[in-house]
VEXNUFI-964134 format. One record per residue (C-alpha): x negated, y, z negated. Coordinates in steps of 0.001 Angstrom, whole numbers, plus 500000, padded with zeros to 6 digits. Layout:
BEGIN
XYZ ...
# end
This chain:
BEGIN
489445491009525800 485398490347525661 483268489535522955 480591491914522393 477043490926523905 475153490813520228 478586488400519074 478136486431522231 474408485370521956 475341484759518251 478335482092519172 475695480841522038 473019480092519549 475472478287517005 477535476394519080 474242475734521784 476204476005524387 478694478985526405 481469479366524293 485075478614526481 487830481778527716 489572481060524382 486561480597522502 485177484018522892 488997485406522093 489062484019519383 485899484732517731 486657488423519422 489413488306517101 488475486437514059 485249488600514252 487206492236514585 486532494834512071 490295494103511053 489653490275510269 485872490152509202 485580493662507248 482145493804508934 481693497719507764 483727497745504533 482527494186502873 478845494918501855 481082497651499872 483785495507498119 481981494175495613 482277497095494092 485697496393492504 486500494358489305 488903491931490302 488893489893487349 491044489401484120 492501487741481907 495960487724483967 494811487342487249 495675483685488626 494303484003492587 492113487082493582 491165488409496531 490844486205499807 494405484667500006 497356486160501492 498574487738498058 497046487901494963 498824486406492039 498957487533488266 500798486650484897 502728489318483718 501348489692479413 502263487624477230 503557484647480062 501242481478479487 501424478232480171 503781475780482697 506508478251482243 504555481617482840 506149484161485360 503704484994488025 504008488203490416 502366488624493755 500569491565495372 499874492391498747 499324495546501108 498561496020504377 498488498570506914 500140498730510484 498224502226512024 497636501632515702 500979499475516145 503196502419514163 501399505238516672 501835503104519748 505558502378518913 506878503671515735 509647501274515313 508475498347515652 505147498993514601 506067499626511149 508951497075510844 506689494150511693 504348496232509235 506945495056506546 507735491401507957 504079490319507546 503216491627504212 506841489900503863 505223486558504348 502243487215503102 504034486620499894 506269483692500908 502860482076501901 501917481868497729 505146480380497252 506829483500496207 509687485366496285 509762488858497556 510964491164495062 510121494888495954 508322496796498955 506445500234498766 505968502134501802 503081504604502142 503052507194505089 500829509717506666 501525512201509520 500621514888511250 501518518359510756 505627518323509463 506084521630512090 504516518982515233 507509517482517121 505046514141518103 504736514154514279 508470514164514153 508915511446516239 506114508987514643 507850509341511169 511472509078512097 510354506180514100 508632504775511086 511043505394508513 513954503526510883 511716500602511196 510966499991507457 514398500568506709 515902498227509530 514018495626508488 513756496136504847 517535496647504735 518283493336506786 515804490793505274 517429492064501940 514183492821500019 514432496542498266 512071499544499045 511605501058495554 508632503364495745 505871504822498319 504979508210499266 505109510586502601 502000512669503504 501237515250506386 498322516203507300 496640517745510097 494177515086510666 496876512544510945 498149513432514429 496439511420516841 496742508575513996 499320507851511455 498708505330508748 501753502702507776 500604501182504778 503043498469503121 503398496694499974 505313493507498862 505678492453495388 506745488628495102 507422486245491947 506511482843491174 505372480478488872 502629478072488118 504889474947489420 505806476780492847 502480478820493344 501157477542496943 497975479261498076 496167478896501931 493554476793501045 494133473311503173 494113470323500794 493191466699502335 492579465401505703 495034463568507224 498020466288506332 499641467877508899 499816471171510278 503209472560510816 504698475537512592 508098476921511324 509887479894512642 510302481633515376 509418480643519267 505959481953520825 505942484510523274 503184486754524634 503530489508522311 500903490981519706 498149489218522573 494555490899521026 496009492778518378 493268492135515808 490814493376518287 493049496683519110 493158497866515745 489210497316515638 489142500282518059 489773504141518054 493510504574519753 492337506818523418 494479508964524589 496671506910527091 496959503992524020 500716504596523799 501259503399527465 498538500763527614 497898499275524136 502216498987523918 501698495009525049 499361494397521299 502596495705519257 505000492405518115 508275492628518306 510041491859515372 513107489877514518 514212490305510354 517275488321510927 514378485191511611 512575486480508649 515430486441506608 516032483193507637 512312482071507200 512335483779503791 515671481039502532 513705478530504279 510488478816502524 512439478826499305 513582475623499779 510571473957500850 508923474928497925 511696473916495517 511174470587496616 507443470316496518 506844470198500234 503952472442500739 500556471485500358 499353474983501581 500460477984503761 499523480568505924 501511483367507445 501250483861511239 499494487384511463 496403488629512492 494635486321515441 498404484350515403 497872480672515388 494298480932515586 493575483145512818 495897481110510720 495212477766511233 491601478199511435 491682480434508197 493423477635506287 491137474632506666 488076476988506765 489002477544502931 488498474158502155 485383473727504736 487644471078506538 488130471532510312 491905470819512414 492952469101515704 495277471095516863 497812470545520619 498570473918521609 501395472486524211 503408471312520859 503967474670519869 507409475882520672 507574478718522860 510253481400524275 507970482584527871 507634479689530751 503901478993531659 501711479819528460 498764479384528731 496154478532525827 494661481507525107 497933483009524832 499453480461522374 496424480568520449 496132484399519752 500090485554520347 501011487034517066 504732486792517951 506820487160514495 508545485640511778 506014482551511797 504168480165509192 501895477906509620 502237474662506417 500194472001505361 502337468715504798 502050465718504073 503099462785506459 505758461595504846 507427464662504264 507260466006507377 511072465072508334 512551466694505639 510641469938506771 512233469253509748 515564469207508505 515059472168506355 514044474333509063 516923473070511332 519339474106508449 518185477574508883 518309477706512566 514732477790512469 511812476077515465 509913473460514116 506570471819515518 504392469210514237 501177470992516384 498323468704514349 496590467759511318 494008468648509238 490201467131509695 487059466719508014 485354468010511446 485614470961513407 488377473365514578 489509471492517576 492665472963519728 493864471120522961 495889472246525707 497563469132528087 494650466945526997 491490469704527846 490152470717525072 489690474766524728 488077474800521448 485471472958519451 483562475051516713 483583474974512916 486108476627511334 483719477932508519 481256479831511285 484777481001512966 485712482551510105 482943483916507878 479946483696510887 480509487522511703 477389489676511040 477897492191508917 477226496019510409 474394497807508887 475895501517509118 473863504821508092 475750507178505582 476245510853504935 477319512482501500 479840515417502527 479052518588501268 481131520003498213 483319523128499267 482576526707498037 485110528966495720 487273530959498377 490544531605496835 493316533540498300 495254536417496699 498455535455496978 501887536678495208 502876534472492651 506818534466493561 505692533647497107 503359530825496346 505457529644494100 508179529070496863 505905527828499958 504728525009497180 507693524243496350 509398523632499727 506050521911501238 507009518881503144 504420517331500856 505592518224497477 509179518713499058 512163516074498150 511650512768500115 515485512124499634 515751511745503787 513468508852503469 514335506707500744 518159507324501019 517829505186504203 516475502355502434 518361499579500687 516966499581497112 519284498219495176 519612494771496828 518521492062494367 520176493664491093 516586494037489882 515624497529490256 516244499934487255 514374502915488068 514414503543492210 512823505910494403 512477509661493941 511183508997490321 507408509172489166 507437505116489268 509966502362490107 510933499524487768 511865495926488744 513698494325486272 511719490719485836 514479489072483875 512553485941483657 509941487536481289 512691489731480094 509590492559481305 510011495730483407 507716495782485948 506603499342486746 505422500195490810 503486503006492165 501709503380495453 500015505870497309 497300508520497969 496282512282498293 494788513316501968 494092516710500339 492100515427497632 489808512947499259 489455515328502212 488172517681499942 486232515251497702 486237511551498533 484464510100495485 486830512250493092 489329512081494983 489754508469494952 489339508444490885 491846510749490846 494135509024493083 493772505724490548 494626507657487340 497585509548488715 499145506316490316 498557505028486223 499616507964484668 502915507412486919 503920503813485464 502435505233482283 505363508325482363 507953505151482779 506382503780479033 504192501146481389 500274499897481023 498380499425484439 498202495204484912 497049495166488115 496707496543491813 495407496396495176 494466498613497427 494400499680501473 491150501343502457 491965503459505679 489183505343506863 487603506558510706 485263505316513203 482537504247510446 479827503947513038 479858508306512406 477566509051509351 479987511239508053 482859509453508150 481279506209506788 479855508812503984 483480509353502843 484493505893503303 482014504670500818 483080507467498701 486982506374498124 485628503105497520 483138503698494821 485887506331493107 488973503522493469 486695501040491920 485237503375488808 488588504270487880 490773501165488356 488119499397486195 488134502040483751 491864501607483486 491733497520483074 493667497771486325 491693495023488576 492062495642492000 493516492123492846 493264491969497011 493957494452499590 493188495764502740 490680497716505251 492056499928508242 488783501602510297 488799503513513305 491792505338512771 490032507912514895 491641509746518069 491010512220520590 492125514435517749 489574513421515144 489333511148511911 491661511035509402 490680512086506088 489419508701503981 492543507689502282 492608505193499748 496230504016499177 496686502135495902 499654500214494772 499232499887490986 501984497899488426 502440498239485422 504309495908482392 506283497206479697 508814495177477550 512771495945478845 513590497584481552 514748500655480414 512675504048481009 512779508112480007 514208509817482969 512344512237484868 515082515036484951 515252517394481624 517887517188479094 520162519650478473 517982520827474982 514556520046473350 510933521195473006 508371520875476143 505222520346476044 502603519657478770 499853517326477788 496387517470479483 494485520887480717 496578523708481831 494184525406483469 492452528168481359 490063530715482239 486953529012483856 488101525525483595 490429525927486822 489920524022489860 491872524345492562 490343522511495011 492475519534497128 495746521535495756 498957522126498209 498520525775496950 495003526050499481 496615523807502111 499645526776502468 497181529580502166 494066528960502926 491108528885501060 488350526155499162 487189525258495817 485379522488494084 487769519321492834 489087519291489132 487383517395486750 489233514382484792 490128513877481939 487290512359479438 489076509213478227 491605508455481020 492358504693479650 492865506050476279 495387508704477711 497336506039480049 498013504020477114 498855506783474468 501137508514477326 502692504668478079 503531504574474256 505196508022473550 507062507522477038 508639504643475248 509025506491471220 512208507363470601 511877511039470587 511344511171473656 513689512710476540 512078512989479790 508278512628481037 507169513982484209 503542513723485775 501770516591487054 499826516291490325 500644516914493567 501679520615493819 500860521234490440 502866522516486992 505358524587489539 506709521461491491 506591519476488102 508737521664486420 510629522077489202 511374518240489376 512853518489486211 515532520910486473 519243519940487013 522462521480487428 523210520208483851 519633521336482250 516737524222482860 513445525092481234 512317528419479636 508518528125479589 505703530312479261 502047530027480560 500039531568477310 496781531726479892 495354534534482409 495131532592485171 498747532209486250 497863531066489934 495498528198488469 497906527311485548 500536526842488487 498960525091490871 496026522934489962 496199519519490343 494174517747487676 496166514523487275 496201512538484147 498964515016482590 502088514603482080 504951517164481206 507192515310477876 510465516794476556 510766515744472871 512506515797469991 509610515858467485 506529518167468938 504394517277466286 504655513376467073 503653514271470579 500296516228469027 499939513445466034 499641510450469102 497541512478471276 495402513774468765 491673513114469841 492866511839473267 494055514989475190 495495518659474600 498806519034473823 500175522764475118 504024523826473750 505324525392477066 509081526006475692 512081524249475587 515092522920477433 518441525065478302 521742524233479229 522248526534482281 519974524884485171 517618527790485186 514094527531485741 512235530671484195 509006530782483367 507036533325481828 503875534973483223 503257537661480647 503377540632483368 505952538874485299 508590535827485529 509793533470488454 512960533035487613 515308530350490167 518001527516489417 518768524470490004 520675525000493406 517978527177494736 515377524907493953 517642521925495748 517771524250499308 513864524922498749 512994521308498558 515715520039501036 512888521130503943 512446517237505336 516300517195506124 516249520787507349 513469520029509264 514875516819511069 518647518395511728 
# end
């Protein structure tokens, strides 16, 4: 590790003096593009992240919000966090992404909360690439090991591939908690003279410099020599921790918290009492460790697993003892909080003496120059429908992502009433008697194509999927993965997802309540496209939701643009990805809020049968979706565009089945197009009606078309 020249002469000047070995680590560190957001904040402030119902914002470990309706000393709170685990997933898959999952894990413990739900979104490679292959099985068996054993359910997510991916996946995680007002803990330190506390796990040498590693572009040779900066993870310790933390904050023991993550000790503590412009005195020989002969530096920055760091005060430090030996858990009483500087000791020497404000928020901020990409040309393909039709169908993008989320537990916690493989989860938040509606993810395709669109995009089809569950966007936050930004270009499209995720979240009265920045995920093989995860929730009263499947009769109707004559678009659609080809991005919709919350309300009328949103892959995978053994669709396209009416991907529609047409066009009336497409069968058949032609298929076809991630994998 060395801290950059321009850093160095900055720490020089401030602290007058040569900063020690584990000085300069740890501002290298605390002063990493993945701490400090030295590219990406100057661009943050572009996103609304107030409201009404949102308790803590950005800058702690989790957000916190009220779900509607909740005030006062009894109001239900959820928490929100994501982050991303690239480098550490490409370097070594499994463990990479399961400690991916353990720290947003306490992330949310750290506010006091419970975990409740986790979303997992992915992005690979090329499906066909065997290294591809190996990253996502990898992956998938980490989030699911440790998922399944710390007994908090994966509900919802998405799986991308993409060719840009290869020399850099992205592992992006989020964790849903609940709390309340009397158990909401955030990491702001609180008074001088409380101790600092370590619970959990022993220290060991693993994680050393992994802030600063995924501040850089992974080289070639990075899954051989970067393997030492990956932690190791243990979720029988986090389960542990996670029972633990519960009871400390049942009895009012925490003054504050901070989970052990980035920077380890050092980030953490440091973080905590820099909140509250207080300072620490800190004995690094009191932590317990699991490796003979630590040294400082390594105690300091380890970011060994399954850790917090608490703020206590003196007199109830021996019960947090106890509760911590009840779980089997290491306890250390490593120091207390100041009204000076950062201090940290090591067998009486002290190592480092700085204020914990400068250590923490003293980074300069990088002045990068930007680019604006260029917007494609219209260079369609010719392409036979019935062909088409199948390839998008059976793309590992749009394909069934069964393989995955059969492996995860998502049923542990009786709470969740709508799981995976559906257009949005629901929790069942019993407290509140609410449902609690979760969707996460992005679109490669469509911010490779168009970033700023894109990105809007990506915001109103994440809404209009709670809103097809009968759900109104509350809240979300966001993971901002994007290349090396010091590259015009790249930084170009970076800015781009962020302006886009901001315009529409705020449009939507979804503030974006924290979240997360992932640069340099650049390789040998090239950027990856700017991709602008969002995991959005949504409230609804009950739990209950229209399926997505069809019933076995009514009318269908598809609401939003099918694609007519010039109005089609087909740019950032799976259709060009199979065959080749550009065009400009689809417009949106004029009114998207208004649409959200009209969708949100017929999803819930009684009328209704099934909703389905169209996006990725278009009307043909939508309708596709929705046929079962037990129920098909007989639908005609009335346009002359059949490609376009099958394949573009505006989102912000949604396909309803309904018992009353008419209601559908009296709600939407003013607010979007409603287009009769035909009506439900009993037969599983899928047949739908070009005018010169039909694609006719069933239910059992379309199963073996879509099965191509197991098929793929055998």
């Amino acid at each position: 590790m060395s801290l950059a020249d321009s850093d160095r002469e900055l720490v020089v000047s401030e602290l007058d003096r040569e900063p020690t070995r584990a000085e300069a680590a740890l501002f290298e560190n605390l002063w990493s593009e993945h701490c400090a957001y030295r590219s990406s904040r100057p661009l943050l402030s572009a996103f609304d992240s107030e409201g009404e119902q949102v308790v803590v914002g950005p800058g702690d470990d989790a957000a916190v919000v009220a779900l509607p309706g909740e005030e006062g000393e009894d109001a239900t709170y959820i928490t929100m966090g994501i982050e991303s685990h690239n480098h550490p997933s490409y370097v070594d898959p499994f463990d990479g992404a399961a400690t991916g999952v353990g720290g947003i894990v306490r992330d949310t413990l750290s506010m006091g909360a419970y975990p409740i739900a986790l979303a997992d979104s992915l992005y690979f490679g090329e499906f066909d690439d065997d290294h591809s292959k190996y990253l996502f099985e990898g992956v998938v068996e980490g989030i699911s090991h440790y998922g399944n054993c710390i007994g908090v359910p994966t509900v919802a997510g998405s799986v991308d591939f993409h060719p840009d991916y290869e020399g850099n996946p992205l592992v992006n995680v989020a964790c849903v908690g609940l709390t309340n007002e009397d158990r909401l803990v955030t990491a702001e330190a609180q008074e001088p003279g409380n101790k600092l506390v370590l619970v959990g796990n022993a220290t060991g040498r693993d994680g050393l410099g992994g802030a600063s590693f995924a501040s850089e572009d992974l080289a070639e040779d990075a899954e051989t020599e970067d393997r030492p900066a990956v932690q190791v993870g243990d979720p029988y310790a986090e389960k542990l921790l996670i029972e633990a933390n519960e009871a400390l904050v049942d009895e009012g023991l925490i003054e504050s918290a901070r989970d052990l993550g980035a920077a380890g000790l050092g980030g953490a503590s440091s973080e905590m009492v820099a909140k509250a412009d207080l300072g620490a005195r800190i004995e690094l020989e009191r932590v317990h460790q699991r490796e003979p002969n630590m040294n400082a530096l390594e105690i300091l920055l380890a970011e060994s697993q399954e850790r917090m760091c608490y703020e206590v005060e003196p007199e109830n430090v021996e019960r947090v003892r106890e509760i911590a030996e009840r779980f089997d858990l290491g306890c250390s009483v490593i120091g207390e909080v100041t009204d000076g500087n950062y201090t940290c000791t090591f067998e009486g020497e002290t190592v480092v003496d700085v204020d914990a404000y400068f250590l923490g928020e003293g980074a300069p901020m990088n002045d990068l120059g930007s680019e604006d990409p260029e917007p494609p040309a219209t260079d369609l393909p010719d392409v036979d429908l019935a062909e088409a039709f199948d390839a998008v169908v059976a793309s590992p993008n749009t394909a069934s992502k069964r393989w995955v989320y059969r492996q995860y537990d998502h049923e542990v916690g009786a709470r969740t009433s709508v799981g995976p493989g559906d257009d949005a989860a629901i929790i069942a938040v019993r407290e509140a008697e609410q449902g609690l509606a979760l969707s996460s993810g992005a679109a490669p395709n469509w911010t490779a194509v168009a970033p700023y669109k894109g990105a809007r995009a990506i915001a109103l089809e994440n809404a209009t999927n709670v809103a097809a569950k009968g759900a109104t966007p509350l809240a979300a936050v966001d993971c901002l993965n994007g290349g090396n930004p010091e590259k015009p270009d790249v930084y170009g499209g970076f800015e781009g997802i962020v302006d886009g995720l901001a315009e529409m979240c705020e449009t939507l009265s979804a503030p974006v309540v924290g979240g997360n920045v992932s640069l340099y995920n650049d390789s040998v093989a090239g950027p990856i496209p700017p991709t602008p995860t969002l995991a959005l929730v949504g409230a609804k009263e009950g739990y209950d939701a229209p399926p997505l499947s069809a019933a076995p009769e009514g009318e269908l109707v598809l609401v939003g643009d099918l694609g007519l004559a010039d109005d089609v678009r087909l740019g950032g659609s799976e259709y060009l990805a199979q065959f080749g080809g550009s065009d400009r991005f689809p417009e949106l919709p004029d009114d998207p809020a208004a649409l959200i919350e009209t969708l949100a309300a017929v999803a819930d009328d009684d009328a209704t049968l099934a909703v389905h949103d169209v996006s990725h892959g278009g009307l043909a995978v939508s309708l596709a979706e929705m046929v079962t053994d037990d129920a098909g669709l007989e639908v005609s396209l009335p346009g002359d565009d059949p490609a376009g009416e099958l394949f573009h991907e505006q989102p912000g529609r949604a396909l309803i089945q309904t018992e009353s047409v008419e209601a559908v066009r009296e709600a939407f009336d003013g607010v979007a197009p409603v287009v009769e497409l035909g009506a439900a069968t009993d037969d599983g058949t899928l047949s739908v009606d070009l005018g010169d032609r039909t694609i006719e298929t069933d239910a059992a076809e379309i199963r073996e078309r879509r099965a191509t991630i197991e098929r793929g994998l055998e």
